[in-house]
C-alpha atoms as a printed R data frame, in Angstrom:
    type eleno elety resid chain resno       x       y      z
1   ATOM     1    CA   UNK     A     1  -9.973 -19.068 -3.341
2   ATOM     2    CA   UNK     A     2  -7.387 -19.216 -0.784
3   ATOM     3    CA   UNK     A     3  -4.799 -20.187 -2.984
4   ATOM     4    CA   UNK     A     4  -5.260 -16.878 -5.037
5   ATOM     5    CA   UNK     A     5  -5.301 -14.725 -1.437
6   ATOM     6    CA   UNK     A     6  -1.968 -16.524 -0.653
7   ATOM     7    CA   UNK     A     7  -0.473 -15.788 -4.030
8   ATOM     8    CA   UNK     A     8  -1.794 -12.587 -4.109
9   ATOM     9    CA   UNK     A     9  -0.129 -11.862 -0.590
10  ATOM    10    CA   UNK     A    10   3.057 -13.319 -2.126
11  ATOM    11    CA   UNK     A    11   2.927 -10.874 -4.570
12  ATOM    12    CA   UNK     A    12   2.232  -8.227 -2.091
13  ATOM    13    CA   UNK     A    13   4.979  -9.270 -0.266
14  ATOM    14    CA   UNK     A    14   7.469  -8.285 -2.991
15  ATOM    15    CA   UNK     A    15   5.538  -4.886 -3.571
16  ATOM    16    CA   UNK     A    16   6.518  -4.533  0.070
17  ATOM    17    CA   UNK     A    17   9.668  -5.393 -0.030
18  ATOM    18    CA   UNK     A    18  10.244  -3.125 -3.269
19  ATOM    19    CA   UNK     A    19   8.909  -0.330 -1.678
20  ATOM    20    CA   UNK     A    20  10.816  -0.490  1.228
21  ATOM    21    CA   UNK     A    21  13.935  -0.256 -1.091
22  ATOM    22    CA   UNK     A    22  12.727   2.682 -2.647
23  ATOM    23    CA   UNK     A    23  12.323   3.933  0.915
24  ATOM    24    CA   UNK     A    24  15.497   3.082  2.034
25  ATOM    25    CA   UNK     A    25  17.350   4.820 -1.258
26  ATOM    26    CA   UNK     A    26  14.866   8.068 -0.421
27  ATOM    27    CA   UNK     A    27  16.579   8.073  2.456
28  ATOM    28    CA   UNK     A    28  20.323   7.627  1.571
29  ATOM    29    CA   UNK     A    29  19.610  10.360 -1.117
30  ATOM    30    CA   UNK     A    30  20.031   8.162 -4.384
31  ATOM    31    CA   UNK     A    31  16.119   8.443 -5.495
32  ATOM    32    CA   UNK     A    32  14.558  11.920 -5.733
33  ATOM    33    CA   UNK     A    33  11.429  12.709 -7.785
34  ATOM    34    CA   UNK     A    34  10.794  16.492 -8.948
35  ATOM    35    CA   UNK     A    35   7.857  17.583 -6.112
36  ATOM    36    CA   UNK     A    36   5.123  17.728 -8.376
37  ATOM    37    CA   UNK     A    37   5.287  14.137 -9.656
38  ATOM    38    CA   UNK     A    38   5.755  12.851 -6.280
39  ATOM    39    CA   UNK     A    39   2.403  14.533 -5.216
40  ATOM    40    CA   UNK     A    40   0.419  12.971 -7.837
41  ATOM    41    CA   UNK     A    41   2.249   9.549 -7.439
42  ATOM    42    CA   UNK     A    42   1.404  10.251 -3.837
43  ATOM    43    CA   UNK     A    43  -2.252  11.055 -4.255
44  ATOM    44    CA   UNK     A    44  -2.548   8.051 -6.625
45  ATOM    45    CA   UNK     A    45  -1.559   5.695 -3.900
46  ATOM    46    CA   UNK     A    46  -4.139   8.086 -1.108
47  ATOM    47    CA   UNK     A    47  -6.653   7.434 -3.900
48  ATOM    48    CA   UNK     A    48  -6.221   3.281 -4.113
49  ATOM    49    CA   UNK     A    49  -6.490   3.550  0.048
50  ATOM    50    CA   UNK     A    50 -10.071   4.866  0.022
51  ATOM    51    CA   UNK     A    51 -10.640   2.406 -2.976
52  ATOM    52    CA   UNK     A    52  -9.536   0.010 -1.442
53  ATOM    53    CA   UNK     A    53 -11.524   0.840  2.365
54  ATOM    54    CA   UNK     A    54 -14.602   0.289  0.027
55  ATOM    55    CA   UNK     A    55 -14.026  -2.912 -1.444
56  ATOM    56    CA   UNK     A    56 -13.903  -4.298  2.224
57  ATOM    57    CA   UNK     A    57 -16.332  -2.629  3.321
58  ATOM    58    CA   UNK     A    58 -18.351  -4.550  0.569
59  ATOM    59    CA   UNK     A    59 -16.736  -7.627  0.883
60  ATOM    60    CA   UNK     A    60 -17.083  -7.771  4.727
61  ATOM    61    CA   UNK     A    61 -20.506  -9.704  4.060
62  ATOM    62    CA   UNK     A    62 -17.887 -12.446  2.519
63  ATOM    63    CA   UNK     A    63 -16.703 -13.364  6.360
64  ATOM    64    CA   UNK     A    64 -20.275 -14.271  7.841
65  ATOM    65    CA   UNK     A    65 -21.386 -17.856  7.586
66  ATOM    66    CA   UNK     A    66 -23.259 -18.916  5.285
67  ATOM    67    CA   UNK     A    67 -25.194 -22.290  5.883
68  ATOM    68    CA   UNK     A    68 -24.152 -25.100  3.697
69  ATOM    69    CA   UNK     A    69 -26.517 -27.556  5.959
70  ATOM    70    CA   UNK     A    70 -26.584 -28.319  9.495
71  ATOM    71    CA   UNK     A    71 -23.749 -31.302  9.293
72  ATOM    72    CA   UNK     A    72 -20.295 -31.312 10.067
73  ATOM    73    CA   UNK     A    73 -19.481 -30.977  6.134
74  ATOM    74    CA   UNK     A    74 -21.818 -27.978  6.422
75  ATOM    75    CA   UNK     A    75 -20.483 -26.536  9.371
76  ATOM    76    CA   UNK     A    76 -16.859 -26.618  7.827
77  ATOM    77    CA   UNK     A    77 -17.296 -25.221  4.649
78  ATOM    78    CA   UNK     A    78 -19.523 -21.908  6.328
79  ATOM    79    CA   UNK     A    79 -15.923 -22.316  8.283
80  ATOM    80    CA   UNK     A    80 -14.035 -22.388  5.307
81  ATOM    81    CA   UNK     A    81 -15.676 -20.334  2.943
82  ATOM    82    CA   UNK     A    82 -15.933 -17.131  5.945
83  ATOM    83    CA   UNK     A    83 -12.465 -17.594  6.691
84  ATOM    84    CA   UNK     A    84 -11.255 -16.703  3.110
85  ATOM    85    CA   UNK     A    85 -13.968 -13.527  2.916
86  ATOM    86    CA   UNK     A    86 -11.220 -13.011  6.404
87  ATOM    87    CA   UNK     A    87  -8.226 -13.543  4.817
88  ATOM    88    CA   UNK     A    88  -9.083 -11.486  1.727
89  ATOM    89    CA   UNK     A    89  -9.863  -8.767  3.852
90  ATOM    90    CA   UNK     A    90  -7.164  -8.888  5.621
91  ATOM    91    CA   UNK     A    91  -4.560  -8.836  2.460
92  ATOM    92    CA   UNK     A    92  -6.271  -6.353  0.853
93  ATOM    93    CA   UNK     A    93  -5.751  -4.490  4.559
94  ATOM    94    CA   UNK     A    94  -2.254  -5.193  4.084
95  ATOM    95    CA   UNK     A    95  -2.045  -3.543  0.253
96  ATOM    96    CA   UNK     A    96  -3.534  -0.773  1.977
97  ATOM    97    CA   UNK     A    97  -0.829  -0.184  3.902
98  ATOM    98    CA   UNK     A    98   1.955  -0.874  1.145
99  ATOM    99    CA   UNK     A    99   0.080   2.202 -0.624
100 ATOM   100    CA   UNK     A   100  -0.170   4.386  2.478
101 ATOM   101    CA   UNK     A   101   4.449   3.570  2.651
102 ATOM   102    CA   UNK     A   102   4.406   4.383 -1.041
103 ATOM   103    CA   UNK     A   103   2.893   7.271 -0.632
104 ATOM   104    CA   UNK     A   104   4.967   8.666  2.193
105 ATOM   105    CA   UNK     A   105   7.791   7.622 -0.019
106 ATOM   106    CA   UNK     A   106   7.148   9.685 -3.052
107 ATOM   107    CA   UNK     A   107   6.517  12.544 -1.335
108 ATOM   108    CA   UNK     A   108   9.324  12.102  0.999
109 ATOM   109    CA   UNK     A   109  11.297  11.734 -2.514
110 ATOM   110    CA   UNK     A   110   9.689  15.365 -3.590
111 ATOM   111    CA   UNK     A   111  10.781  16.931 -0.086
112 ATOM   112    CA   UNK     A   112  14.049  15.538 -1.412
113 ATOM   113    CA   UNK     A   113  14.366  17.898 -4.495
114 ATOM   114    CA   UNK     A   114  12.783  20.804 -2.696
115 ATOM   115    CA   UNK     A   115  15.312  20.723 -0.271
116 ATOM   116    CA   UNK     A   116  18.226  20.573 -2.524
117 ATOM   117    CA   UNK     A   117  16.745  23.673 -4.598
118 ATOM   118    CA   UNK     A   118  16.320  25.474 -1.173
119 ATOM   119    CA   UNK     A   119  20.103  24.489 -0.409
120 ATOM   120    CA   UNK     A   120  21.748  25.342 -3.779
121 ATOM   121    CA   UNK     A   121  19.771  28.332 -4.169
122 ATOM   122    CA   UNK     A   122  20.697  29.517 -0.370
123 ATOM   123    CA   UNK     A   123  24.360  28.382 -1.630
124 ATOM   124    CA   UNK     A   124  24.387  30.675 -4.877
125 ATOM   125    CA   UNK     A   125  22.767  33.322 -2.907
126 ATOM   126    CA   UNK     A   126  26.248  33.202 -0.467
127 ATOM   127    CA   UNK     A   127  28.696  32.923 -3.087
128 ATOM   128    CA   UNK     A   128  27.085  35.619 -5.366
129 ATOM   129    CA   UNK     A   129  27.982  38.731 -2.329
């Protein structure tokens, strides 16, 4: 199990880092998404959050110790076995927060649009007196 958590929060890693590009070109003005479409992208990512909230709620029984026998082979795999419920957790914590930046970034993408429709049509407005 802890092999898949790691690769998984590999693979989260590169989401992150992805995002964070997106982010950054938000920002710089290269990547703008038409408002609507950045709302719903938005509220797609707010919607895996809560889905998210409940799958660790429900897996938080997977971090309590279990007994595998009262021996020191026992003791370490309750150790063991808890620890990944932890670690599972604590990525899917982690993609939590990757989809809380996305959405930020998509709507901060929308803003984007809005604001250059505000400014050209404040622009035409000038020109055309």
């Amino acid at each position: 199990m802890a092999g898949s958590v790691e690769q998984a929060g590999g693979q989260l890693d590169g989401v992150a880092q992805q995002q964070n590009t997106l982010a950054a070109a938000v920002a710089a003005g290269e990547l703008w998404l038409e408002s609507g479409v950045a709302e719903r992208a938005a509220a797609r990512c707010e919607q895996a959050v809560r889905e998210i909230d409940k799958l660790c709620r429900d897996a938080h029984q997977l971090t309590r110790k279990r007994k595998f026998g009262d021996n020191a082979d026992g003791h370490a795999a309750a150790a063991r076995f808890a620890q990944a419920g932890q670690d599972y957790i604590d990525t899917m914590r982690n993609a939590q927060q990757v989809f809380k930046n996305m959405a930020a970034t998509y709507r901060a993408a929308g803003r984007t649009v809005t604001e250059a429709d505000a400014a050209n049509e404040q622009m035409f407005r000038g020109q055309s007196r």
